[in-house]
C-alpha positions in Angstrom: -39.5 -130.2 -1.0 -37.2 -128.7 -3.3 -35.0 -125.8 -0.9 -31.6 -123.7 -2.1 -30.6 -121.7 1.1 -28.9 -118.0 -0.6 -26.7 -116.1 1.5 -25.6 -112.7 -0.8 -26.3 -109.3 -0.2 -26.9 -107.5 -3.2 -26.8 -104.0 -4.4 -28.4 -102.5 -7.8 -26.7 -101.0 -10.6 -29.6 -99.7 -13.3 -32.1 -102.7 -13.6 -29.4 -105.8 -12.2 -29.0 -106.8 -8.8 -25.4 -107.6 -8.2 -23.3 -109.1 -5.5 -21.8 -106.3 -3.1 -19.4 -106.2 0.3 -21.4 -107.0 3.2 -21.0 -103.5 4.5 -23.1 -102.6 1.3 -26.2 -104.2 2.7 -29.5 -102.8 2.0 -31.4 -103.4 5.4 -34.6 -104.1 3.1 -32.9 -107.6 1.9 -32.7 -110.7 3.2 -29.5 -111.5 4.4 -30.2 -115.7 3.9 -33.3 -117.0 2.5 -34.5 -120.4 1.9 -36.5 -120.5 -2.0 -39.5 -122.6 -1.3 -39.4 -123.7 -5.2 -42.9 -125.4 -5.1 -44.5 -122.5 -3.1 -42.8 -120.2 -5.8 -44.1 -122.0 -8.7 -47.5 -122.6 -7.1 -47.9 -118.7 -7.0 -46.7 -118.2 -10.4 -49.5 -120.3 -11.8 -52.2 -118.7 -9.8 -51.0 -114.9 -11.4 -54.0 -113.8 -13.5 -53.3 -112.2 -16.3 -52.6 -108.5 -15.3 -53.0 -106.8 -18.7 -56.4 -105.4 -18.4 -55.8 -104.4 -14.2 -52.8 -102.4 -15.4 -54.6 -100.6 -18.5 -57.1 -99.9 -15.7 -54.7 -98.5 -13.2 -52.6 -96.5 -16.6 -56.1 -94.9 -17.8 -56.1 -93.5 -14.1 -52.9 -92.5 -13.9 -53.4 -89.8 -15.6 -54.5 -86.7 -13.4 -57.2 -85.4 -16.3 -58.4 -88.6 -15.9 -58.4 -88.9 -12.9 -59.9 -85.5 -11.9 -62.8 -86.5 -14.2 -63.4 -89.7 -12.3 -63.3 -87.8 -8.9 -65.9 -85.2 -10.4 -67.7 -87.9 -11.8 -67.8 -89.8 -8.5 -69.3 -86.9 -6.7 -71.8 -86.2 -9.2 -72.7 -86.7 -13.1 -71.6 -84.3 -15.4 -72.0 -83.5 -18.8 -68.7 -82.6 -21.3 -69.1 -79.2 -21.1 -69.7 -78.8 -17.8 -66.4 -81.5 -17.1 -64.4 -79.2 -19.8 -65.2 -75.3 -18.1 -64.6 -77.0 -14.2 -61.4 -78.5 -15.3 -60.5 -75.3 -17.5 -60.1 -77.5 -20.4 -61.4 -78.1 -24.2 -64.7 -80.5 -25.0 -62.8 -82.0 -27.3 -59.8 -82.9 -24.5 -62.5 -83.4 -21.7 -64.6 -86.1 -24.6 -61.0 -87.6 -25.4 -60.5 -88.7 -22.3 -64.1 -90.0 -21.6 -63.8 -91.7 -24.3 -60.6 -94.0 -22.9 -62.8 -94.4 -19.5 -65.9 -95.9 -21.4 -63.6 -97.8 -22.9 -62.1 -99.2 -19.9 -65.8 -99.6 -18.5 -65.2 -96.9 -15.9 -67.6 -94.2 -16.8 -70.8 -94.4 -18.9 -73.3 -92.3 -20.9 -76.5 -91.8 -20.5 -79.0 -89.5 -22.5 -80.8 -87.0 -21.1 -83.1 -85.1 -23.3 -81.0 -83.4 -25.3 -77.8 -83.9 -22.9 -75.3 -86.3 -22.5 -74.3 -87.3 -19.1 -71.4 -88.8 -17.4 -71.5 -91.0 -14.6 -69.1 -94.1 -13.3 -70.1 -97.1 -14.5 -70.7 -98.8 -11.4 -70.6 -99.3 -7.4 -66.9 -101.0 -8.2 -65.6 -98.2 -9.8 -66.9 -95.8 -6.9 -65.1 -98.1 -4.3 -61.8 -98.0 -6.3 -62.1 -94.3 -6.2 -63.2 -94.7 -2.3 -60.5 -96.6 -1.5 -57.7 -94.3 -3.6 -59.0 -91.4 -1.7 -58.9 -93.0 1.5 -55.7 -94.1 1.0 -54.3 -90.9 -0.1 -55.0 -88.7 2.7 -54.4 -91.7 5.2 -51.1 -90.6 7.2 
């Protein structure tokens, strides 16, 4: 097993950890740590590629967004009805549903002469669940 013990304490300037004083410690770093290099590169090769989570998680990181996918979890809407609750424009209200079907997180379907929104399935509802939950979890 391939082990490097490291004993510096480090402080950050912009983006670079640097060395610092040991007064300088940050009580949220180690002050020696063993690098477990086949553990390390074990977990690196099991990363899945996070592009798509993090478009996901960026298309509801926006708050219109995300106030459409809280109305929409609630209860399916149609454009109009999304644009006058959020006090908004159809055309910003269809812009942004339009990102959301295309992250596969709301869908359309027709009703006579409506269109109506909806999530696109039970996973999105837990994602919102579980933001929720989390959010007003002290």
């Amino acid at each position: 097993m391939h082990v490097i013990a490291v004993r510096t304490a480090l402080t950050w300037k912009g983006d670079a950890a640097l060395p610092c004083e040991p007064e300088l410690e940050r009580e949220d770093l180690c002050e020696a740590h063993e690098v477990d290099f086949r553990s390390v590169e074990k977990a690196k090769e099991s990363l899945p590629n996070m592009g798509y989570v993090a478009e996901l998680f960026r298309a509801m990181g926006d708050s219109t967004r995300l106030a459409i996918l809280y109305l929409l979890w609630k209860d399916p809407w149609c454009v109009h009805d999304l644009a006058t609750i959020l006090d908004t424009s159809v055309s910003n209200v269809s812009h942004h549903l339009r990102l959301l079907r295309t992250m596969r997180l709301v869908k359309a379907t027709k009703e006579g002469r409506k269109v109506v929104y909806s999530l696109d399935d039970d996973h999105v509802e837990a994602l919102m669940s579980e933001a929720f939950t989390h959010a007003g979890h002290s």
